[in-house]
Structure formats: structure tokens, C-alpha cells
N, C-alpha and C positions, 0 to 999 in steps of 0.2 A: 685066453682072456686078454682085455687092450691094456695097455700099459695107460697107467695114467701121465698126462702131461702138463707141467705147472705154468700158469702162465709168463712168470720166468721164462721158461726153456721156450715155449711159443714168442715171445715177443724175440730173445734172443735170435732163433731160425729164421722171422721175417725182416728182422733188420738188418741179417747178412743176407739176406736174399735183394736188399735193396739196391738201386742201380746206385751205385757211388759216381760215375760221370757220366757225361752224354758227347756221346763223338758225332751225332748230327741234331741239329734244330730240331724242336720238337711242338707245333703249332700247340695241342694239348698240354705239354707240358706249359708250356709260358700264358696260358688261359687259364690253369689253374694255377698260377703264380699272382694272378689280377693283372697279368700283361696279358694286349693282345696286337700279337704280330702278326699282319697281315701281309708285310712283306713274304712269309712262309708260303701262303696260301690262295696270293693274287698277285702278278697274273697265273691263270691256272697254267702247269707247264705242255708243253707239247705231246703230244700222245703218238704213239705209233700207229699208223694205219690198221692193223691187228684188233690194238685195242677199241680203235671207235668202232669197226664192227661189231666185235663182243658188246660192248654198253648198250651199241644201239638197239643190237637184237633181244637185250635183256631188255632194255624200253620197251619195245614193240608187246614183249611177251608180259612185262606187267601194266603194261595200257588194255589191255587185252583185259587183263587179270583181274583190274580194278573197276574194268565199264560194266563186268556182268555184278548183278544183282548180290549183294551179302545172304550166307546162309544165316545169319542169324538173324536179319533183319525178314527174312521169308518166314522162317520160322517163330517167329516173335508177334507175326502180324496177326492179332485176333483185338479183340471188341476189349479195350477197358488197360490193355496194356502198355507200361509206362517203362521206356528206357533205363537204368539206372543210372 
């Protein structure tokens, strides 16, 4: 059977679980602080040749992915039906 756990002991576990510093900038973290540093996140940095192929072929394959038809929009298509 589970052990019960009070929410004491839960709040306790997640608050040492919490990060106490930050050893690099964190664009999310200071967006949810109501800062927004765009110095983090523009200009975008340099990519390795590696990587632009990787993104591009992952574009290629969700252009692809996203030109063909929705199945639920095929399957949804009859007389009198209303999106939600």
C-alpha cells in the first residue's frame, strides 16, 4: 500500500529541489520575472554547418508534413458539421 504524503513533506521535497542559482542567463527565466532580454536571444548565435542541415531537413520534412490535407479535417467533412 502507498505511503501517505502530507503536504508539508511535498512542499518540503520541491523546494529543495529548487534551483538556488543560475550559472548561465536564462531568456525564460527573466520572461517570467516580467523582464525581457532580448540581448539573450538576438542576434540569433551562429550555428554549425551540421546543424543548418539537420533544421533544414527537419523543415523540408514538416513543409511536407503540413501541405498534405488534416485527417481530421477529412474525416469531419460531412453536411451540417461545425468545428469546435
Amino acid at each position: 500500500m502507498a505511503k501517505q504524503v502530507s503536504a508539508d513533506r511535498s512542499r518540503q521535497v520541491a523546494e529543495s529541489a529548487r534551483e538556488r542559482g543560475w550559472a548561465r542567463p536564462s531568456f525564460g527565466r527573466e520572461l517570467f520575472l516580467g523582464r525581457l532580454a532580448v540581448d539573450l536571444i538576438h542576434p540569433f548565435p551562429r550555428q554549425q554547418p551540421a546543424d543548418i542541415e539537420k533544421g533544414e531537413a527537419f523543415l523540408k520534412r514538416l513543409s511536407v508534413f503540413s501541405a498534405r490535407p488534416s485527417t481530421r479535417s477529412r474525416s469531419s467533412a460531412r453536411p451540417g458539421f461545425q468545428m469546435p
